[in-house]
N, C-alpha and C positions, 0 to 999 in steps of 0.2 A: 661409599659412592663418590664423595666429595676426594677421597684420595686418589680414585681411581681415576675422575676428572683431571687432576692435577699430573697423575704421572700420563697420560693422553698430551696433555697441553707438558711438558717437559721434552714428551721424545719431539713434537712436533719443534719445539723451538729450538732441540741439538739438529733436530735434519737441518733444518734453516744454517743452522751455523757451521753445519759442513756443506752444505753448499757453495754456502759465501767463500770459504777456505779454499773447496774447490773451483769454484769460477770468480777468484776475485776483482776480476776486469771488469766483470757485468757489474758485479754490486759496489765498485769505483762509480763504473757512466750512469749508473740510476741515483746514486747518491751526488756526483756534480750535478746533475741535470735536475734531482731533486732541490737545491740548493740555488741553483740559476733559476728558477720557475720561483723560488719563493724572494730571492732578491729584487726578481723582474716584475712582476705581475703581482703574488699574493701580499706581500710589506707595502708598498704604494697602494694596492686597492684597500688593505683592511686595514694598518696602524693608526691612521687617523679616524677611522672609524672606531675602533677601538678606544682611544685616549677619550674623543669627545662622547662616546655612550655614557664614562664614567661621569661625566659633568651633568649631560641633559638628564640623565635617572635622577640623580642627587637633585636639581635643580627643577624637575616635573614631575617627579613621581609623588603620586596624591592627588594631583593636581587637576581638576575634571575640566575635560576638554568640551563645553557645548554643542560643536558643530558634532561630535565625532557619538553622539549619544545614541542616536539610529545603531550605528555599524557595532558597538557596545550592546546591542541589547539583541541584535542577529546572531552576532558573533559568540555573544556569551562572554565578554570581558570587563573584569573590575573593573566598577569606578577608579579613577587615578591610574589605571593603567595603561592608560591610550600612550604613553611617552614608552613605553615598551614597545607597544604594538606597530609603533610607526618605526621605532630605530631597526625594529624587523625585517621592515622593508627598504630601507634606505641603506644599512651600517654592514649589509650581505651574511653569510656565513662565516660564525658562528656566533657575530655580537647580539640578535635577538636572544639568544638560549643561553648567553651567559648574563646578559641582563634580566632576564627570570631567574636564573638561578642565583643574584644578588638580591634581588627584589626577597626571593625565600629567606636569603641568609640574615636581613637584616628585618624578618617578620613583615614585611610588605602584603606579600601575598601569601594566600593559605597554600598548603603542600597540593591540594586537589586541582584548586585554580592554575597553579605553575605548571604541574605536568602535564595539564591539558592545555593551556595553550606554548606547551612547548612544541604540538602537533601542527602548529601555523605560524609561530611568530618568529622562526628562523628561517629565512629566507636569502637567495644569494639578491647581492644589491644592483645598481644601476652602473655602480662603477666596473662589476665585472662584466655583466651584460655587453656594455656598450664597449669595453675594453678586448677582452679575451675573444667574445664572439662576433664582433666588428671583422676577422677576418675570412669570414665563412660568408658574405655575403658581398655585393657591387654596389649594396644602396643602405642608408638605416632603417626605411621601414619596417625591414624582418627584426632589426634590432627594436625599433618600439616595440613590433606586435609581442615578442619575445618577453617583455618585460609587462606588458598589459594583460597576457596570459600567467604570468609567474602570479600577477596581482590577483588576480578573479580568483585561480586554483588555489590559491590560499584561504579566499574571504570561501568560498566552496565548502573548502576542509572544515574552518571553523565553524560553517553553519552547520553543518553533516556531525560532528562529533559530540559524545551527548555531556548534556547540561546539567549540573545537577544544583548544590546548591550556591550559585557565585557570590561570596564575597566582594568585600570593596579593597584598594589598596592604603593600607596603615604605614601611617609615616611617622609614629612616633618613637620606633627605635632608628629610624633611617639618620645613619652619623652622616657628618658634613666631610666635603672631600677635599680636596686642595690640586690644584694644577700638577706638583710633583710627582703626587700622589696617584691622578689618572695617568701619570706615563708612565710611571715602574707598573702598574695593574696592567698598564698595554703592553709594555715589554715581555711582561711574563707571560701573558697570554700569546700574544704574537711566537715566543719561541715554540711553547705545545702546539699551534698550530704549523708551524712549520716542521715541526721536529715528524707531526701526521703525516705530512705533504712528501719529506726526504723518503719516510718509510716506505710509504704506499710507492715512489715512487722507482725505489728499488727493485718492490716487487715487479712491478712493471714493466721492469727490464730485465729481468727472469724470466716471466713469460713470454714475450717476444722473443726472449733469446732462442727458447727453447717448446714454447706450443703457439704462442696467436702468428705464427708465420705461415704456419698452416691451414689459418682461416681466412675468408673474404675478407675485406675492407670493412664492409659492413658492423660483419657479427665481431672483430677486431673493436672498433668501435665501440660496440655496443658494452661488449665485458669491459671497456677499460674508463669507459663511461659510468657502470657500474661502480665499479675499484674507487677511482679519483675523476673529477669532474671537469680542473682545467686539462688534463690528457685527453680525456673525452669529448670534450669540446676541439682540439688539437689536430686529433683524431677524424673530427669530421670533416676535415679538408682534402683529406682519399676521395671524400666520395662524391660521387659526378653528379648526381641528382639534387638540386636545388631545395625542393621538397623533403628530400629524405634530410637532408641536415638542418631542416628547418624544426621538423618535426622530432629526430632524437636530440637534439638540441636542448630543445623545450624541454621533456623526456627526463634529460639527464639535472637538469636547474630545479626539474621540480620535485628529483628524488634527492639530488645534494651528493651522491654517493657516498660511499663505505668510510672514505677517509671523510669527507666533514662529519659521518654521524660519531665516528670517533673521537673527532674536536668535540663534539657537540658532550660526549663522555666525560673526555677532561676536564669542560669548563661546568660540567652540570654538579659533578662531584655527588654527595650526599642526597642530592634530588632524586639524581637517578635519569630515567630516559623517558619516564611518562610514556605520552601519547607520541611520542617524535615519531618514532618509525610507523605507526600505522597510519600517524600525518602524513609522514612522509612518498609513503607508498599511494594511498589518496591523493596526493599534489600530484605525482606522476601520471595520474592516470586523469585524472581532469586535463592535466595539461597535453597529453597525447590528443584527445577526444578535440580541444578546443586550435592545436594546429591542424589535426587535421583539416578542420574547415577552414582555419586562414589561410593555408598553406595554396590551397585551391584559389584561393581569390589573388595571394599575391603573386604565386609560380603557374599554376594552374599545369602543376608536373603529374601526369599519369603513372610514372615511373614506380612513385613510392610504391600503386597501389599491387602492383606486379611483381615486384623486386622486394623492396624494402620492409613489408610487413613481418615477414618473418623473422626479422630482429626483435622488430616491437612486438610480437609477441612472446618473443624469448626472453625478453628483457623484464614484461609483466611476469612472465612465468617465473624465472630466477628470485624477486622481487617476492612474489607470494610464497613461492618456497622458502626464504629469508627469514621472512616475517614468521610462517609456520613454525619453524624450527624453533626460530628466539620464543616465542610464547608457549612453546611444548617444556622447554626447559626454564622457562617461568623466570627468566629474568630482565624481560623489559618493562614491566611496569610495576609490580613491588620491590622489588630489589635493586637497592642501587647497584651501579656498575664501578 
């Protein structure tokens, strides 16, 4: 069975590469445009995130935060883990999940503890928020509400996902780090996550080439929101309704797309993928639920409810068949990736 997987995944990856042979023009402009998107926008939003995760873990992990002991005992999160939980929210996609997956390496956290809050503590950050999706809207408040909805459908997921028995975080193998030290660990990481970013973005100029020109703006949108997420985000400047890009917006932040759960692969290594993707799919769908009703207060656009739904539910739809699949073939939560 395992061989038969494999020669499946070989013919798929020689099509690929007679494609490329064949239309080497498209997989040029996806691969510059992959490259200009990570010089432009993903290295400025995340490397410094990245350098400084390596510091504040090493420097607060253990470390019990008082005020945060409520949202610790909802959430379901070790003692000493709150300096993860917060870099989750701040450091974007994919410095939360790579800092559980060091917290694992260095016996911090137990295997059970990490891959369940791998299902919340990777989130995209305020720098992308305010950055990438600043230009879909005339004012910030869709940018706050955007980022106050990312926050809630997270604390959501963590409270909804079950608890069993949580540990605390141990810091007695936790090695000490050095400045030099956190920027080769962010360079390396930084190039797998762009190296996602080039990939996905190749693809994405294949299908355009060759099938989303035949689709609306919308459903355009929606699958390439799916794929990659600053595209998706990109993407929602087609579309005329104020509402609808408020709402797949959200949508697309709170599932992370296909290319960060990939990052998310990379950096997780030996962990594996835990709870991410059934997090993930849960973040999306709280967050659809909770624009909705913002979206009404700040746009108060009728449009989405006529027009635009049929994405969003094409989008839940794809998203549950995703998830079905991965858990049929049993490799997202025991088996690393």
């Amino acid at each position: 069975m395992k061989n038969k997987g494999q020669l499946w995944i070989g013919i798929g990856m020689s099509l690929c590469l007679l494609m490329i042979i064949l239309d080497t023009k498209t997989a040029l402009i996806g691969a510059s445009e992959g490259i200009e998107l990570s010089i432009r926008v993903v290295i400025p939003s995340l490397f410094p995130f990245l350098v400084l995760s390596n510091l504040i873990y090493r420097s607060f992990s253990g470390i019990h935060i008082p005020f945060l002991k409520p949202i610790n005992r909802l959430c379901g999160i070790p003692n000493g883990a709150e300096s993860i939980y917060l870099l989750g929210f701040v450091g974007g996609y994919p410095v939360g999940a790579r800092s559980i997956a060091q917290a694992y390496k260095d016996g911090g956290l137990q295997i059970a503890d990490a891959r369940r809050m791998l299902g919340f503590c990777s989130n995209a950050g305020p720098a992308f928020i305010f950055g990438m999706a600043s230009t879909l809207f005339s004012t910030k408040a869709p940018l706050w509400a955007l980022w106050c909805i990312h926050i809630v459908s997270s604390l959501l997921v963590a409270i909804i996902l079950p608890k069993h028995n949580i540990g605390s975080c141990n810091t007695s193998n936790k090695p000490d780090i050095s400045l030099p030290d956190a920027v080769s660990n962010g360079v390396k990481t930084m190039g797998l996550i762009c190296g996602w970013v080039t990939v996905f973005r190749i693809l994405i100029a294949f299908l355009r080439h060759w099938l989303l020109w035949l689709l609306p703006p919308g459903a355009q949108a929606t699958l390439i929101g799916i794929l990659e997420l600053s595209n998706g985000c990109i993407c929602l400047n087609n579309l005329t309704s104020p509402g609808a890009r408020f709402v797949l917006c959200a949508a697309f932040l709170g599932f992370g797309g296909l290319c960060v759960a990939m990052q998310t692969v990379s950096v997780t290594k030996n962990l594996g993928t835990g709870m991410y993707f059934p997090g993930k799919v849960l973040q999306c769908i709280f967050s659809i639920l909770l624009s909705l009703i913002i979206q009404h207060l700040l746009f108060n656009d009728g449009d989405i409810y006529t027009v635009q739904m049929p994405y969003l539910f094409a989008l839940l739809a794809l998203l549950f068949i995703g998830i079905a699949l991965l858990y049929r073939s049993k490799k997202v939560v025991a088996i690393p990736v």
